[in-house]
Residue frames as a rotation matrix with the C-alpha (Angstrom) as fourth column:
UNK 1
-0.641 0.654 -0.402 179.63
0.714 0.700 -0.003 -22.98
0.279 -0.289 -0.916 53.26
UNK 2
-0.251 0.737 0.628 176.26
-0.226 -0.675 0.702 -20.84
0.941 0.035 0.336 53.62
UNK 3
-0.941 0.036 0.336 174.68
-0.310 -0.491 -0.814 -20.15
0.135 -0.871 0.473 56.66
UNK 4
-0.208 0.958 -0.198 171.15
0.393 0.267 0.880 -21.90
0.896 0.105 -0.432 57.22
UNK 5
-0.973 0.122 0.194 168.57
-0.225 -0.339 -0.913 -20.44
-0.046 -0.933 0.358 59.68
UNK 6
-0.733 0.609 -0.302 165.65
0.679 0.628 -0.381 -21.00
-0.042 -0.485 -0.874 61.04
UNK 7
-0.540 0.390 0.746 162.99
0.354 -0.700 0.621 -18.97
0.764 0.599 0.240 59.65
UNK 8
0.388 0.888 -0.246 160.33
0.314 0.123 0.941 -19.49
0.866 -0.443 -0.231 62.23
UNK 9
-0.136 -0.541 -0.830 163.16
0.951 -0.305 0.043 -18.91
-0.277 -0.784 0.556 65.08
UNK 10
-0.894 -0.422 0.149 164.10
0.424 -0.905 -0.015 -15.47
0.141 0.050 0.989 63.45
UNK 11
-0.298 0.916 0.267 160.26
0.135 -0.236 0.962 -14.64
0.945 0.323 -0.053 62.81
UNK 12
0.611 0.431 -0.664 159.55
0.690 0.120 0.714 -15.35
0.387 -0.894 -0.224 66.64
UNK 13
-0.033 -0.436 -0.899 162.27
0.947 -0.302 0.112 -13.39
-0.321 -0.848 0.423 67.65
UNK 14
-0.821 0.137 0.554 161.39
0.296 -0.727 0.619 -10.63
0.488 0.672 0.557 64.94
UNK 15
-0.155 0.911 0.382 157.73
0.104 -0.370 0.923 -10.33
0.982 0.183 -0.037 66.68
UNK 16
0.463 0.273 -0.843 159.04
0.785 0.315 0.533 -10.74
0.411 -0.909 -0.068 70.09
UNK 17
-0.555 -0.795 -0.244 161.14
0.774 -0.602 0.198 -7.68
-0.305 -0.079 0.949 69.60
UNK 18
-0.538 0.581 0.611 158.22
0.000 -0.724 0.689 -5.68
0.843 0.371 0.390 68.25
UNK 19
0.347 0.767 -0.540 156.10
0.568 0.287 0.771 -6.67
0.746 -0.574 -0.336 71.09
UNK 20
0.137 -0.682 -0.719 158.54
0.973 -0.044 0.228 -5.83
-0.187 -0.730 0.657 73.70
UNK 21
-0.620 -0.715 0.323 159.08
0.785 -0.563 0.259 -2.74
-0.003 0.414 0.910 71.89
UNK 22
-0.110 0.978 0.179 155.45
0.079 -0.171 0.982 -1.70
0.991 0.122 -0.059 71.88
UNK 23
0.714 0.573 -0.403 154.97
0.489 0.005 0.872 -2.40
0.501 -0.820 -0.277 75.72
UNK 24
-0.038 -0.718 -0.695 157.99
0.998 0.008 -0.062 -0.78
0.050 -0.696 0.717 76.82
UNK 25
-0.785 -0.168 0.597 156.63
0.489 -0.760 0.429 2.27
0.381 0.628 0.678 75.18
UNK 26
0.023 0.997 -0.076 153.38
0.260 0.067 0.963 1.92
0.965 -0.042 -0.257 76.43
UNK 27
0.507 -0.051 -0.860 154.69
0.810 0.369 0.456 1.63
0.294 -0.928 0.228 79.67
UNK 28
-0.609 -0.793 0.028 157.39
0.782 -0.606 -0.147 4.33
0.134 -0.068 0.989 79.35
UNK 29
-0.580 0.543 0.607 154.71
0.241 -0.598 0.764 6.39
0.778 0.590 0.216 78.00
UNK 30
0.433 0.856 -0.282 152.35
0.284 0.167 0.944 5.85
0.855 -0.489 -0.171 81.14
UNK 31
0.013 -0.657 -0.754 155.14
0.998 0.061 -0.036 6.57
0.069 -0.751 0.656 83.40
UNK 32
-0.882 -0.470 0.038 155.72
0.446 -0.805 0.392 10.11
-0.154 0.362 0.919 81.58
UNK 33
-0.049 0.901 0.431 151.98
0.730 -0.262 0.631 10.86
0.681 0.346 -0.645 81.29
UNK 34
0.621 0.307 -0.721 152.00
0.750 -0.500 0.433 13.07
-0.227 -0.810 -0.541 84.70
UNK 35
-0.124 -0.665 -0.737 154.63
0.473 -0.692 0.545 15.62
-0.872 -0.281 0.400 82.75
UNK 36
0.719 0.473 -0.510 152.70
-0.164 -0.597 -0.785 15.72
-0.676 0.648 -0.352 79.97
UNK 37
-0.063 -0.638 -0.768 155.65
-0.905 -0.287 0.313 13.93
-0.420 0.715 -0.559 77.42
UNK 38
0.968 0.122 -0.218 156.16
-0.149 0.982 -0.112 11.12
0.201 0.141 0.969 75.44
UNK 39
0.579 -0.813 0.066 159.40
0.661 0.515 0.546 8.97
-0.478 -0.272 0.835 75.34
UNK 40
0.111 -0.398 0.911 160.62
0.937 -0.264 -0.230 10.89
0.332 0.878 0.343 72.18
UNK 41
0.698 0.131 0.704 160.14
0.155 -0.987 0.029 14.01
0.699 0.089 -0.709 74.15
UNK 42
0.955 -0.254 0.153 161.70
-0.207 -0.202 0.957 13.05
-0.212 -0.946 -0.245 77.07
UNK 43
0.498 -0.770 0.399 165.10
0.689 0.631 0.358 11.96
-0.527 0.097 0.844 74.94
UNK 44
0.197 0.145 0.970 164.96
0.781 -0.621 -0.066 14.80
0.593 0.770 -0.235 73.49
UNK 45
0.634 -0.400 0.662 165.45
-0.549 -0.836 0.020 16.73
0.545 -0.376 -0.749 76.31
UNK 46
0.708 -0.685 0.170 167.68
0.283 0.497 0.820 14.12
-0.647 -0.533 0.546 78.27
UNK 47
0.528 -0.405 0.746 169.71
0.846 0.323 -0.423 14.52
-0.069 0.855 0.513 75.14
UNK 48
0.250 -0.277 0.928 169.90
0.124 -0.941 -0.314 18.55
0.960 0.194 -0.201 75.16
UNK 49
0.996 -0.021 0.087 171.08
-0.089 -0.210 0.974 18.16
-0.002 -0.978 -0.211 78.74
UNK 50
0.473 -0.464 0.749 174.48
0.871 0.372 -0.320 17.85
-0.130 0.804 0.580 77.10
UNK 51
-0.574 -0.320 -0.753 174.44
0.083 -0.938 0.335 21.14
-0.814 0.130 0.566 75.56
UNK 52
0.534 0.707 -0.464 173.16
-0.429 -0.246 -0.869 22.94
-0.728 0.663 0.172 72.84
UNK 53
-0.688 -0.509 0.517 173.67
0.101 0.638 0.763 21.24
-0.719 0.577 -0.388 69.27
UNK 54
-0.512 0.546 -0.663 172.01
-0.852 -0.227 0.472 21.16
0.107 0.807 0.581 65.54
UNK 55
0.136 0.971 -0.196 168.91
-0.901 0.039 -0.432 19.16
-0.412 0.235 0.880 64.68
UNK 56
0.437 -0.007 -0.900 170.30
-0.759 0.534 -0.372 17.00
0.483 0.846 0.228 62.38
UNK 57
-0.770 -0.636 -0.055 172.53
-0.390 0.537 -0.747 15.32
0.505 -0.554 -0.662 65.92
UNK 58
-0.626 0.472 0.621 169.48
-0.715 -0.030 -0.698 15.19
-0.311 -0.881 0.357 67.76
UNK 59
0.496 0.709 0.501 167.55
-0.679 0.677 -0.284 13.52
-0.541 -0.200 0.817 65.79
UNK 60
0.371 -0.068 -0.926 169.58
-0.325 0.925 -0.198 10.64
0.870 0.375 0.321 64.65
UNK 61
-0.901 -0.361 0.241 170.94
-0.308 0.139 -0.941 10.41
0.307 -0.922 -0.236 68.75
UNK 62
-0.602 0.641 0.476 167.20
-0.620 0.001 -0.785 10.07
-0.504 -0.767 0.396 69.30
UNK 63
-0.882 0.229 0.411 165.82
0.351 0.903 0.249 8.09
-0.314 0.364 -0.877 66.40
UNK 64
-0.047 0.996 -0.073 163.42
0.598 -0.030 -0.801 10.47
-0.800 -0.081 -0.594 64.87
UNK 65
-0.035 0.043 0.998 162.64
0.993 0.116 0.030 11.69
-0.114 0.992 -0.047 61.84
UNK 66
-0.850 -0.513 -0.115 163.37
0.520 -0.787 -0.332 15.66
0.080 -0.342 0.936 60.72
UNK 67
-0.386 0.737 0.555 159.80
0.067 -0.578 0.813 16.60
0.920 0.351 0.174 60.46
UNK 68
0.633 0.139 -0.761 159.05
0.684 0.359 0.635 14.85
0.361 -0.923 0.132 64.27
UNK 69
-0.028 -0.689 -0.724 161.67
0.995 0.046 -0.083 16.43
0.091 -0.723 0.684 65.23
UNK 70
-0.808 -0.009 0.589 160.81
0.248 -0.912 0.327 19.99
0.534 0.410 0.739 63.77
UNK 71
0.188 0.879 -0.438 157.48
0.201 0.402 0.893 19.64
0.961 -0.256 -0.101 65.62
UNK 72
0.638 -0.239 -0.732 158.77
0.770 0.213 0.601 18.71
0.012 -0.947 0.320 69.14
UNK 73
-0.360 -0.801 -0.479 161.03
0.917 -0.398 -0.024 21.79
-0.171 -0.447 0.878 68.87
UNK 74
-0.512 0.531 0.675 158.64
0.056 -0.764 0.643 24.08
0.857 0.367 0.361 67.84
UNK 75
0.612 0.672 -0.417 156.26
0.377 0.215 0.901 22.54
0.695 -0.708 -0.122 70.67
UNK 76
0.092 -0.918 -0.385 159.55
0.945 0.202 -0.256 23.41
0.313 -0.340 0.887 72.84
UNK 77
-0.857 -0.472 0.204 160.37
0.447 -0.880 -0.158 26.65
0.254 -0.045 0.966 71.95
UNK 78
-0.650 0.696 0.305 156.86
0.227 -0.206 0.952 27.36
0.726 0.688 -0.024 72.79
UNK 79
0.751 0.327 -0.573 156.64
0.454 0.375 0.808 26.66
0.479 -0.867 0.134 75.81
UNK 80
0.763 -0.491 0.420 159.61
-0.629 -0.412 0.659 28.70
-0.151 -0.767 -0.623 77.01
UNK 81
0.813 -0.228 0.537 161.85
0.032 0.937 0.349 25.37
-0.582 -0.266 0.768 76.72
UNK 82
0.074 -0.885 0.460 164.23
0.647 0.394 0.653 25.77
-0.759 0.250 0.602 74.35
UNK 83
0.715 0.465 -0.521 165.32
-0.037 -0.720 -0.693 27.98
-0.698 0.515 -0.498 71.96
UNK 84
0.755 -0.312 0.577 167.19
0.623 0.063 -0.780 28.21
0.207 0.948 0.242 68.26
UNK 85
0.430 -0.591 -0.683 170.76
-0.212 -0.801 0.560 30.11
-0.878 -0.096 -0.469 68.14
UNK 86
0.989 -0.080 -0.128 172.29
-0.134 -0.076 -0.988 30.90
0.069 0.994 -0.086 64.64
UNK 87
0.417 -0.890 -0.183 175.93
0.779 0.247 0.576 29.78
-0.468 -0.383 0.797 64.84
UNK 88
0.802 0.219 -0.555 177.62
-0.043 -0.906 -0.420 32.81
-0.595 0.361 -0.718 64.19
UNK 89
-0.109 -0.734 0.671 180.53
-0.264 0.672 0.692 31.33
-0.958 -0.102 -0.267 62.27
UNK 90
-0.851 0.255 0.459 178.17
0.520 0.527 0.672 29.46
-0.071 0.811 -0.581 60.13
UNK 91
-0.648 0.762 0.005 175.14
-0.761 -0.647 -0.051 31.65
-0.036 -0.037 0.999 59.20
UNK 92
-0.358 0.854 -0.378 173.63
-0.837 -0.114 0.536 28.22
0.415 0.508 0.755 58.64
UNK 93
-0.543 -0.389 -0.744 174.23
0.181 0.811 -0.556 26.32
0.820 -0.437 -0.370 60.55
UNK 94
0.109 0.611 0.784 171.03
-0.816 -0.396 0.422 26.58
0.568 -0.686 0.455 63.85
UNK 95
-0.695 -0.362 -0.621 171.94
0.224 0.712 -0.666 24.87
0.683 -0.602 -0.413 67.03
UNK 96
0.532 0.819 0.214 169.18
-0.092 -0.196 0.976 24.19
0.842 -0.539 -0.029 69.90
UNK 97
-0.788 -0.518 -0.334 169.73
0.266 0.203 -0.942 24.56
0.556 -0.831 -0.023 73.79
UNK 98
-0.022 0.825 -0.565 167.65
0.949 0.195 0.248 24.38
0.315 -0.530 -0.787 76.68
UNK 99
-0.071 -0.347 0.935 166.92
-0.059 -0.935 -0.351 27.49
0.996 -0.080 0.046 77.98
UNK 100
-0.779 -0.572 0.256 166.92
-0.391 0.125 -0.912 27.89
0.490 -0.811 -0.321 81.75
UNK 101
-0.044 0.800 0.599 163.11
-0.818 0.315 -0.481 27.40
-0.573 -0.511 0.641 82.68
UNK 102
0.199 -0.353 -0.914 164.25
-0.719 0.581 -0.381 24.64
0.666 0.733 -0.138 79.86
UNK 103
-0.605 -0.796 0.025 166.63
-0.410 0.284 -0.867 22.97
0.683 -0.534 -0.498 82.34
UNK 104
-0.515 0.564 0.646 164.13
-0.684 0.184 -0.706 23.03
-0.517 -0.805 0.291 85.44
UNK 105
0.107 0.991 -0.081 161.94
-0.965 0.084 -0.248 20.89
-0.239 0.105 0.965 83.08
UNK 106
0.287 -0.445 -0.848 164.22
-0.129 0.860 -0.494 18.38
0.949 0.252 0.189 81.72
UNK 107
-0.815 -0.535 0.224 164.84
-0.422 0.281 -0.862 17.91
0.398 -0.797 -0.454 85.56
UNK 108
-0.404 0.744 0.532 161.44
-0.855 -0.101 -0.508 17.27
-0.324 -0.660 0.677 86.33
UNK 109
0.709 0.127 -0.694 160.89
-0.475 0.813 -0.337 14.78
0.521 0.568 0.637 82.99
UNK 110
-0.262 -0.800 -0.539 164.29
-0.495 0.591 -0.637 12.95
0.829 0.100 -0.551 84.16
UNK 111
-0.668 0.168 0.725 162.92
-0.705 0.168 -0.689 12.14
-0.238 -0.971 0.006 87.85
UNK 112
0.299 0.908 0.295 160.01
-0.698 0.418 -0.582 10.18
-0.651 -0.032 0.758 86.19
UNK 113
0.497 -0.311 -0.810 162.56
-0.555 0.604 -0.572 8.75
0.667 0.734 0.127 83.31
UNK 114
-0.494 -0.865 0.085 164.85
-0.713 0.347 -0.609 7.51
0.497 -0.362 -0.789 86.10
UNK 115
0.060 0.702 0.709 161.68
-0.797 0.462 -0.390 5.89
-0.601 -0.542 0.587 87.51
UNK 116
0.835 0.090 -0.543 161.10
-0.502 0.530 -0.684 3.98
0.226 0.843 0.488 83.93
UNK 117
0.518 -0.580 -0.629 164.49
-0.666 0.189 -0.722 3.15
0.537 0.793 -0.288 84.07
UNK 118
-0.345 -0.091 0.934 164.71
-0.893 0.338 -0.297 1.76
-0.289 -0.937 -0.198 87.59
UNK 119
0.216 0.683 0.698 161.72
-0.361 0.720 -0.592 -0.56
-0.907 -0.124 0.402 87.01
UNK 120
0.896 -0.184 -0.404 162.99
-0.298 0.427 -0.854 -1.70
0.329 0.886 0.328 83.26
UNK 121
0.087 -0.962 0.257 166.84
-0.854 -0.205 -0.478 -2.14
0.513 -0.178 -0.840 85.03
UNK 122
0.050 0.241 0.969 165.56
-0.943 0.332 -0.034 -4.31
-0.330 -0.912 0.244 87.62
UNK 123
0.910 0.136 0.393 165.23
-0.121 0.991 -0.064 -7.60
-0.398 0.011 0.918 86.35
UNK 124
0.681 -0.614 -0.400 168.69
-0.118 0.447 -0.887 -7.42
0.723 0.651 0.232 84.11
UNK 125
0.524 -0.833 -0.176 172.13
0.527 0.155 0.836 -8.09
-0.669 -0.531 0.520 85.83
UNK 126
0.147 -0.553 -0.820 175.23
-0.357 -0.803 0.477 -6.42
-0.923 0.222 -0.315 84.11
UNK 127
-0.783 -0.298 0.546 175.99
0.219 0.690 0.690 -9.35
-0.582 0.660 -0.475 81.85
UNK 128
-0.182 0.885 0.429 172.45
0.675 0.430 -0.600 -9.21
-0.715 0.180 -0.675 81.16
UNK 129
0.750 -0.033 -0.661 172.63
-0.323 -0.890 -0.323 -5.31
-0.577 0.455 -0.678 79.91
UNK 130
-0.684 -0.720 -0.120 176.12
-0.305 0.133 0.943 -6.15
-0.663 0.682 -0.311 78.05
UNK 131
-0.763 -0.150 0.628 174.84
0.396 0.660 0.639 -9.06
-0.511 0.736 -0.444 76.15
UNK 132
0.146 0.959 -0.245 171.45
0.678 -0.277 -0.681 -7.00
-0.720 -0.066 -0.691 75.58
UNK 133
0.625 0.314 -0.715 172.92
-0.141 -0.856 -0.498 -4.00
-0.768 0.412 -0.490 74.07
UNK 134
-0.708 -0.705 -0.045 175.49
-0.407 0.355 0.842 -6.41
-0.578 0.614 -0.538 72.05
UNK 135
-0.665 0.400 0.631 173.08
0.624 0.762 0.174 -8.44
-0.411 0.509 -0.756 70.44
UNK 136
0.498 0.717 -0.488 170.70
0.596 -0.692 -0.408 -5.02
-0.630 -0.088 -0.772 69.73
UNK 137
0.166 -0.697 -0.698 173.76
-0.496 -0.671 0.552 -3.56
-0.853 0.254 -0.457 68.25
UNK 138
-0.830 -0.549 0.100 174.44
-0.121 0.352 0.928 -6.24
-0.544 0.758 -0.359 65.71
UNK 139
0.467 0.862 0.196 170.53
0.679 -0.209 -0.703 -6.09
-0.566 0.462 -0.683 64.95
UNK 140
0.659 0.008 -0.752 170.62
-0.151 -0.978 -0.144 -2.08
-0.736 0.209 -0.644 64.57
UNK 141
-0.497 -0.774 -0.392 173.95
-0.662 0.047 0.748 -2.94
-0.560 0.631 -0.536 61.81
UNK 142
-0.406 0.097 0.909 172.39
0.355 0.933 0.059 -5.33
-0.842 0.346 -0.413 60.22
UNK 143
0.493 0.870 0.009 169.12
0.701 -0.390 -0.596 -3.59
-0.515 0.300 -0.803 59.35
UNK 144
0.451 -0.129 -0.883 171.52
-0.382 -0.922 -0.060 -0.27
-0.807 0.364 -0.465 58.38
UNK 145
-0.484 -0.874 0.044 173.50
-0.200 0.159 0.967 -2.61
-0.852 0.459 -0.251 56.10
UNK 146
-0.284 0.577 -0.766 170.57
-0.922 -0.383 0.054 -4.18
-0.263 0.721 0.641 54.37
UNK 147
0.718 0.583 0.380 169.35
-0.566 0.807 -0.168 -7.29
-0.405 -0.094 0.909 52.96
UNK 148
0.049 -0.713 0.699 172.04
-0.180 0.682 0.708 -10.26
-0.983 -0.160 -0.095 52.53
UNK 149
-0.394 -0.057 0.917 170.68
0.587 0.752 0.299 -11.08
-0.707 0.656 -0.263 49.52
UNK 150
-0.643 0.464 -0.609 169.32
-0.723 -0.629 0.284 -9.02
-0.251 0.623 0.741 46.05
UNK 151
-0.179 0.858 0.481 165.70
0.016 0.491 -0.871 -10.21
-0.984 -0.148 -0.101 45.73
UNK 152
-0.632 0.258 0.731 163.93
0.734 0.500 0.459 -11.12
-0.247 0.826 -0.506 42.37
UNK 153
-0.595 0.738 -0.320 161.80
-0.804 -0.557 0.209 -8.42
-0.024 0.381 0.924 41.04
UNK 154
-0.025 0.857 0.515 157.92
0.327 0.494 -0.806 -9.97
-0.945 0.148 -0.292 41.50
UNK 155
-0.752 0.387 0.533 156.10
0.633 0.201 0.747 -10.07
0.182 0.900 -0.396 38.10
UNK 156
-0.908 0.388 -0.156 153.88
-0.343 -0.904 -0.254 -7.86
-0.239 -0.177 0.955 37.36
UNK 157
-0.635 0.722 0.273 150.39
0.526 0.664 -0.531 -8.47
-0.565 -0.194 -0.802 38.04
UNK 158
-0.917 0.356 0.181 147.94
-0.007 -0.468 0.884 -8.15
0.400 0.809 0.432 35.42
């Protein structure tokens, strides 16, 4: 027996997740404006608080693409913030790590994330966060699995 859904349900909850997704940024974003990061930066170092690690962890732990992510570690290492170490081992292997005036910043960004995360925390209960990051999770799998079905090729338009 097939599955039937409700188009218009999924659709609403497809644009109510974008929305939501959009203002939490916005908001995040405004929160983080007085250190001078965005969200992506500030996971980015919340992330290298950790330790030091390769590129290629960071940005699928953070959800950015390698060119973004090449960028924001340049911008980094520029600033003093972080810096590149050649695994000696692997000659090719390059792992980032905060450096120490590194450290003092991702403390300063995290005081203003922990703000964000206060005031986004607040309204959920625990259940609320469970069933949240369950139901977010079987999204996030879906999407990585693909579509359910193999569409028709459109006709070409003349």
């Amino acid at each position: 027996m097939s599955k039937q859904c409700d188009i218009s349900e999924i659709h609403s909850t497809a644009c109510k997740l974008r929305r939501t997704s959009r203002e939490i940024m916005a908001f995040v974003n405004k929160l983080l404006e007085p250190v001078g990061v965005s969200q992506s930066q500030a996971d980015f170092l919340y992330f290298l608080q950790q330790g030091e690690t390769t590129p290629s962890v960071i940005a699928q732990a953070i959800g950015v693409d390698a060119s973004n992510l090449s960028r924001m570690i340049r911008h980094f290492e520029e600033n003093g913030w972080v810096e590149r170490r050649v695994d000696e081992s692997n000659r090719t292997r390059v792992e980032i790590r905060l450096t120490e005036e590194g450290k003092a910043f991702a403390k300063r960004v995290g005081k203003h994330a922990d703000a964000v995360h206060e005031t986004l925390d607040a309204e959920l209960t625990d259940s609320d966060k469970e069933a949240l990051n369950r139901v977010l999770g079987k999204i996030h799998d879906s999407m990585q699995r693909g579509p359910v079905h193999d569409w028709p090729a459109e006709p070409n338009e003349k």
